[in-house]
C-alpha positions as CSV (number, residue, x, y, z in Angstrom):
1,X,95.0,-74.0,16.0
2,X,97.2,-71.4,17.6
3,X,95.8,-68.8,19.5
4,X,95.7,-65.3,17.9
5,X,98.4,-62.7,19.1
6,X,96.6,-60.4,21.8
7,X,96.8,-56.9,22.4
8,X,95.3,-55.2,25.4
9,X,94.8,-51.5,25.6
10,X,93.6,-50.2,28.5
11,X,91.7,-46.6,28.5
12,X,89.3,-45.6,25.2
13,X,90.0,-42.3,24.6
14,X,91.0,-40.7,21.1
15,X,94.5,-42.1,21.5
16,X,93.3,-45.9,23.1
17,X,90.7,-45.6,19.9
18,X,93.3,-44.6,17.6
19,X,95.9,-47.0,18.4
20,X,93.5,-49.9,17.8
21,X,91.9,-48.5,14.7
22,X,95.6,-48.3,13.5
23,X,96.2,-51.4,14.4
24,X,93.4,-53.1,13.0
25,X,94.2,-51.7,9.6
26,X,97.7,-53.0,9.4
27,X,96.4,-56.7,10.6
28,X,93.2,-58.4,10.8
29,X,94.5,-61.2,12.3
30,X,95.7,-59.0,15.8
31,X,93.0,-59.7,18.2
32,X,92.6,-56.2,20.6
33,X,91.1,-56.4,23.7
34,X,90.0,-52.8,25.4
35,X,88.9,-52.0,29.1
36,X,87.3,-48.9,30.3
37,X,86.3,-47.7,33.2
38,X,83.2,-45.8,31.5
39,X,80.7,-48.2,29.6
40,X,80.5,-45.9,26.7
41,X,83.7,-45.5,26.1
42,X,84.2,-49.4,26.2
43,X,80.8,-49.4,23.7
44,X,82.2,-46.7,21.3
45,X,85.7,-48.9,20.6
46,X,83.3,-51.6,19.9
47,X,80.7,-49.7,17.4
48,X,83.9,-48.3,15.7
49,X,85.9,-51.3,15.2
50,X,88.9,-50.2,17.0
51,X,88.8,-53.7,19.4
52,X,87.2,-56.9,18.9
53,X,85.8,-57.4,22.4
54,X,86.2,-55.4,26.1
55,X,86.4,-56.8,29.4
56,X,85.3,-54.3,32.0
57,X,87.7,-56.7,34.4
58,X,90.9,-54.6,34.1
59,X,93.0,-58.1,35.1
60,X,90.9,-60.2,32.9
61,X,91.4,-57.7,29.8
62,X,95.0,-58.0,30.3
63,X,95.5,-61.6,31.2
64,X,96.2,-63.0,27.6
65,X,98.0,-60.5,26.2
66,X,101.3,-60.3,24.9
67,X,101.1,-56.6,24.7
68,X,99.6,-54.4,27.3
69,X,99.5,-50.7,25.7
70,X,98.2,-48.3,28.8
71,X,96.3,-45.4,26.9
72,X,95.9,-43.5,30.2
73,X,96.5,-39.9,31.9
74,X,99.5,-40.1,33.7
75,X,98.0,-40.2,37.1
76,X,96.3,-42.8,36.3
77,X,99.3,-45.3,35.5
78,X,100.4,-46.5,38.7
79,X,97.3,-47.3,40.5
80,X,96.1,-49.6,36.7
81,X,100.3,-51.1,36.7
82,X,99.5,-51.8,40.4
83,X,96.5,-54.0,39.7
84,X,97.3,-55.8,36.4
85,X,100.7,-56.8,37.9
86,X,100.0,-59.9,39.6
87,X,98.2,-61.6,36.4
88,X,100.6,-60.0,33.3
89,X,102.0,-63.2,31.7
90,X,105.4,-64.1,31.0
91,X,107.2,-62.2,28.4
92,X,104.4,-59.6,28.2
93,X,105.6,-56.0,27.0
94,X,104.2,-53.4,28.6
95,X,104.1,-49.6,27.4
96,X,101.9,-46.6,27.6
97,X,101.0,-43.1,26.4
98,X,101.7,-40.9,28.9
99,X,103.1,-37.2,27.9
100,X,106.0,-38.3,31.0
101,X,108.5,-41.1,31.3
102,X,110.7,-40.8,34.2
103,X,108.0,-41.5,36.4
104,X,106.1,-44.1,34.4
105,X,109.7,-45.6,34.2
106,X,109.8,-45.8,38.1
107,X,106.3,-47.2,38.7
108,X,107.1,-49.9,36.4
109,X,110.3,-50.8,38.0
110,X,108.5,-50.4,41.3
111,X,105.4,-52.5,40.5
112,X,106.0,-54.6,37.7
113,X,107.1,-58.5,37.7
114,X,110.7,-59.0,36.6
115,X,108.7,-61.6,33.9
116,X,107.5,-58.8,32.0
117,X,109.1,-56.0,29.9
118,X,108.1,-52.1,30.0
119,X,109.2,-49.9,27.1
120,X,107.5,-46.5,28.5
121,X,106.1,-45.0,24.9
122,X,104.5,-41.1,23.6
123,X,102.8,-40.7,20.2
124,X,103.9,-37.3,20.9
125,X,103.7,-36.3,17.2
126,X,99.7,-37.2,17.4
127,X,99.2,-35.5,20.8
128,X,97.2,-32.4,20.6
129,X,96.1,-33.0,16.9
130,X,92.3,-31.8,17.0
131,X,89.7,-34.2,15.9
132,X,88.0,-37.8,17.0
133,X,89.7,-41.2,16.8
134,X,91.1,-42.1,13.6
135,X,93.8,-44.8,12.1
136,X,95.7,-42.0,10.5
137,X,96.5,-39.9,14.0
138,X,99.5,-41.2,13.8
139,X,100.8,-41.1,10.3
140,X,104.3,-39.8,9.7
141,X,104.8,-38.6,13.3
142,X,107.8,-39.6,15.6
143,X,106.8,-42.4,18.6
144,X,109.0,-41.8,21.5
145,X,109.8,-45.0,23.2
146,X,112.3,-45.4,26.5
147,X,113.6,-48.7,27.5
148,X,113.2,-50.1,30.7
149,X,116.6,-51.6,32.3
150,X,115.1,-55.0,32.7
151,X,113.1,-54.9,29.1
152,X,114.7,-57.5,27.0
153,X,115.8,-57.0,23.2
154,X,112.7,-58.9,22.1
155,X,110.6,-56.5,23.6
156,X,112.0,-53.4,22.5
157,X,111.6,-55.2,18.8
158,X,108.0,-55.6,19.6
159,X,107.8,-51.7,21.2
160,X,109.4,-50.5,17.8
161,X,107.4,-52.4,16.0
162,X,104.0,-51.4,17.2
163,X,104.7,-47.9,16.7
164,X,105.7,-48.7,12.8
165,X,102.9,-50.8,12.8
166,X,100.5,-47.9,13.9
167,X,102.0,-45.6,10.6
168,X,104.7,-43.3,13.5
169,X,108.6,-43.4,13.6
170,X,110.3,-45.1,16.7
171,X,112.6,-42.6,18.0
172,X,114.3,-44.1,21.7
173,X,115.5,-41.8,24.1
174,X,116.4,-41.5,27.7
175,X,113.4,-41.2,30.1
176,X,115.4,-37.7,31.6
177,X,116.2,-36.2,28.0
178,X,112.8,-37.6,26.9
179,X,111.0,-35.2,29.3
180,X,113.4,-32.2,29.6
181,X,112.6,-32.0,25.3
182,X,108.8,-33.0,26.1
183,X,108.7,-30.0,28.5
184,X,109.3,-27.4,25.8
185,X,107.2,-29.1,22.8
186,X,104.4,-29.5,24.8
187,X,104.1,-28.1,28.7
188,X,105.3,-25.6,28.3
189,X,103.1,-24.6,25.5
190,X,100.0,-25.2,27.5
191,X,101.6,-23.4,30.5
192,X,101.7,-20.0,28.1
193,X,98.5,-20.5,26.3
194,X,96.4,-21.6,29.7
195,X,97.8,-17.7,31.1
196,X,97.4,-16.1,28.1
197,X,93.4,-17.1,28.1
198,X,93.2,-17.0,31.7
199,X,94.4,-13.3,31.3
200,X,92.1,-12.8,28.6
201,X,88.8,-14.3,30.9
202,X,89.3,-11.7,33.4
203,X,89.1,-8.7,31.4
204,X,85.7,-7.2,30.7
205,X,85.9,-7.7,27.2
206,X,85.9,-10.8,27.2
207,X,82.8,-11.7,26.1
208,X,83.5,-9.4,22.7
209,X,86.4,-11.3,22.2
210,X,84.2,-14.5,22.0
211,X,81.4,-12.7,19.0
212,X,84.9,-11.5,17.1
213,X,86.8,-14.8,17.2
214,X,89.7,-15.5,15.3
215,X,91.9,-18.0,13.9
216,X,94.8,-17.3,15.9
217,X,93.2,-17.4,19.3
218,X,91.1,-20.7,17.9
219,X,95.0,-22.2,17.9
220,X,95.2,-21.2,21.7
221,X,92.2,-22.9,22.9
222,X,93.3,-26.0,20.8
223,X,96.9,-25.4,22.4
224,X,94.8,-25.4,25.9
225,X,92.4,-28.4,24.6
226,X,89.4,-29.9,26.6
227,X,91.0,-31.2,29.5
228,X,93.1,-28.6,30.9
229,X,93.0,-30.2,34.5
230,X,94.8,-33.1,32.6
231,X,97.5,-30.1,31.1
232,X,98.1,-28.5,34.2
233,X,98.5,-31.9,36.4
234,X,101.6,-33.1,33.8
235,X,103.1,-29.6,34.2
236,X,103.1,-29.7,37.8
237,X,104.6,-33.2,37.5
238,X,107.6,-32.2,34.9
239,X,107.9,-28.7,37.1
240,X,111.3,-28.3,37.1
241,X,112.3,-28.8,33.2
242,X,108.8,-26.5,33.0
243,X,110.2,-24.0,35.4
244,X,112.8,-23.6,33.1
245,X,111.8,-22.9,29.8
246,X,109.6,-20.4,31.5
247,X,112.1,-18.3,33.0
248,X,113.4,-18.8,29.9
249,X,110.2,-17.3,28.2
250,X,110.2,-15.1,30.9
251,X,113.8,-13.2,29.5
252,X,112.7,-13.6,25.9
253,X,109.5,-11.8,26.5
254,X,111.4,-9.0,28.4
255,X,113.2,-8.7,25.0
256,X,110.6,-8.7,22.7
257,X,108.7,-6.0,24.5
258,X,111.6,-3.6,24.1
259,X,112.2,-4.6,20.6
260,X,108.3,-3.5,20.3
261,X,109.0,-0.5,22.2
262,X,112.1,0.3,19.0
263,X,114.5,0.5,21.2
264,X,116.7,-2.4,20.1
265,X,116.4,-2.3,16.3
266,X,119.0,-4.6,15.7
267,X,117.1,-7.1,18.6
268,X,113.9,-6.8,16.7
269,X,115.9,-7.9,13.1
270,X,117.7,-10.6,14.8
271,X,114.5,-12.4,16.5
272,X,112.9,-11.9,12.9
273,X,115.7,-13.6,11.3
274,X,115.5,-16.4,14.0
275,X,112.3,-16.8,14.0
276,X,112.5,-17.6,10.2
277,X,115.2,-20.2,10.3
278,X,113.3,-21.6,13.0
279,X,110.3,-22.1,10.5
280,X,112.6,-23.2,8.0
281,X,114.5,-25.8,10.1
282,X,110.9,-27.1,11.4
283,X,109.5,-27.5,7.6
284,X,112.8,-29.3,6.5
285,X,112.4,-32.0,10.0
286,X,108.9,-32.5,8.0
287,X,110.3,-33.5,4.6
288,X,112.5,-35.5,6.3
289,X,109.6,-37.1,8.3
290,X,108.0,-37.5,4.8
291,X,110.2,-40.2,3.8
292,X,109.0,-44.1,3.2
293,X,108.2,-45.8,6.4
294,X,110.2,-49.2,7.1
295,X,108.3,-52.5,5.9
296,X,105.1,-52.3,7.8
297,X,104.3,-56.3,7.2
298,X,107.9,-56.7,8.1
299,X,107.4,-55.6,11.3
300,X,104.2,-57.0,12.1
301,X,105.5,-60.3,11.1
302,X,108.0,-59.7,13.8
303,X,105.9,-58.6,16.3
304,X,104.2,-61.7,15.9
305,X,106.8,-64.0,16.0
306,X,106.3,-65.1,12.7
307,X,109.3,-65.8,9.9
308,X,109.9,-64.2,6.8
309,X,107.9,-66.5,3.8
């Protein structure tokens, strides 16, 4: 009896948990592994189905896998890359999570055997949605993948296909493109909401502006999220695309202020105008998102390695 197609994520947090409840719903016949460092995280993936067994040996998890998927924090990459290296098998892909590529790209050339692939992956459509694990995080939302120069075609197949597989669109990019885009759509984003609420913390009303709420400032502290150690580490690693569209920001903000002021009239029409085809433009990238997904058991098949019936 052949053995059962293997898939090791390592780190069970929403999007580790997510990817293998996803995963699990498109086949039954996958077999996922998980490793965690914490014991409850490791007994949570369990309770919830989203892996049919952990190892809390990080090399043993990984050893019979054919995909390695490392659901981590970016600074967390090389040091797990370093260790699972020596006992990856042949033909394994490799990918991961992180919010960054060009460095995940460089560990992996760094660290990794040339008998494996790495296809550096970011479910950055299901980043930052609010909410526990679920299989649906990543439903109609784009997967960015970036190919490795030693990944072969069969392993950027099998990249493509697990982000299909999970319910997102495979969109490939360069690793330096990838991040210079990320920067703005996320980092930035964070950057601007983390001073916005820092500058609101230090002002003596502060703790009004807590009874009061709002729905508006509820968005910020999402934008911000739980982890904002995690937000601010990534921005100081992608600091000079960051840089950027703050300064950026920085002019824009200038403008807006004088606009408020009524000095520039014309200003103030023209950013409303912008900021309206903006929405529009955004809302029609959605309908287009909307479409049919490819052939989900088409792609599993091939994931697999199995033939078309």
């Amino acid at each position: 009896m052949a053995e059962p197609f293997t898939i090791a994520i390592v780190g069970l947090g929403t999007t580790g948990v997510s990817l293998g409840l996803a995963l699990k719903k498109a086949s039954r016949t996958l077999r996922i592994v998980g490793h965690d460092r914490e014991p409850e995280a490791a007994a949570r993936a369990r309770r919830l189905g989203a892996v049919d067994s952990t190892d809390w040996n990080l090399p043993s998890a990984c050893r019979a896998a054919s995909i390695v998927i490392l659901a981590l924090p970016l600074e967390a990459i090389r040091d797990t890359m370093a260790a699972i290296a020596p006992d990856l098998a042949a033909g394994c892909l490799v990918t991961d999570t992180a919010p960054l590529k060009t460095p995940v790209m460089a560990w992996a050339e760094e660290l990794l055997p040339r008998s494996v692939s790495f296809v550096g992956g970011n479910p950055i459509g299901a980043r930052g949605q609010p909410g526990g694990p679920t299989a649906e995080r990543f439903l109609n939302t784009t997967y960015c993948l970036c190919v490795s120069h030693a990944a072969d075609e069969r392993a950027v197949d099998s990249a493509s296909d697990l982000a299909t597989a999970v319910g997102a669109r495979p969109r490939f990019l360069d690793a330096e493109e990838h991040d210079g885009l990320v920067a703005l759509l996320d980092q930035a984003p964070f950057a601007l909401a983390a001073a916005l609420l820092h500058a609101a913390c230090s002002q003596g009303a502060w703790q009004e502006l807590v009874r009061l709420g709002g729905g508006r400032f509820e968005q910020l502290l999402g934008i911000v999220g739980e982890e904002p150690g995690i937000g601010l580490k990534t921005a100081a690693a992608n600091l000079e695309n960051v840089t950027r569209w703050l300064d950026w920001a920085e002019d824009a903000l200038r403008a807006l202020r004088e606009q408020l002021e009524g000095a520039d009239e014309k200003g103030r029409e023209q950013l409303v105008a912008d900021l309206i085809q903006a929405r529009l433009e955004w809302r029609r990238r959605g309908e287009e998102e909307r479409q049919p997904l490819p052939n989900v058991g088409f792609t599993l098949r091939r994931m697999l390695g199995l033939r078309e019936p």
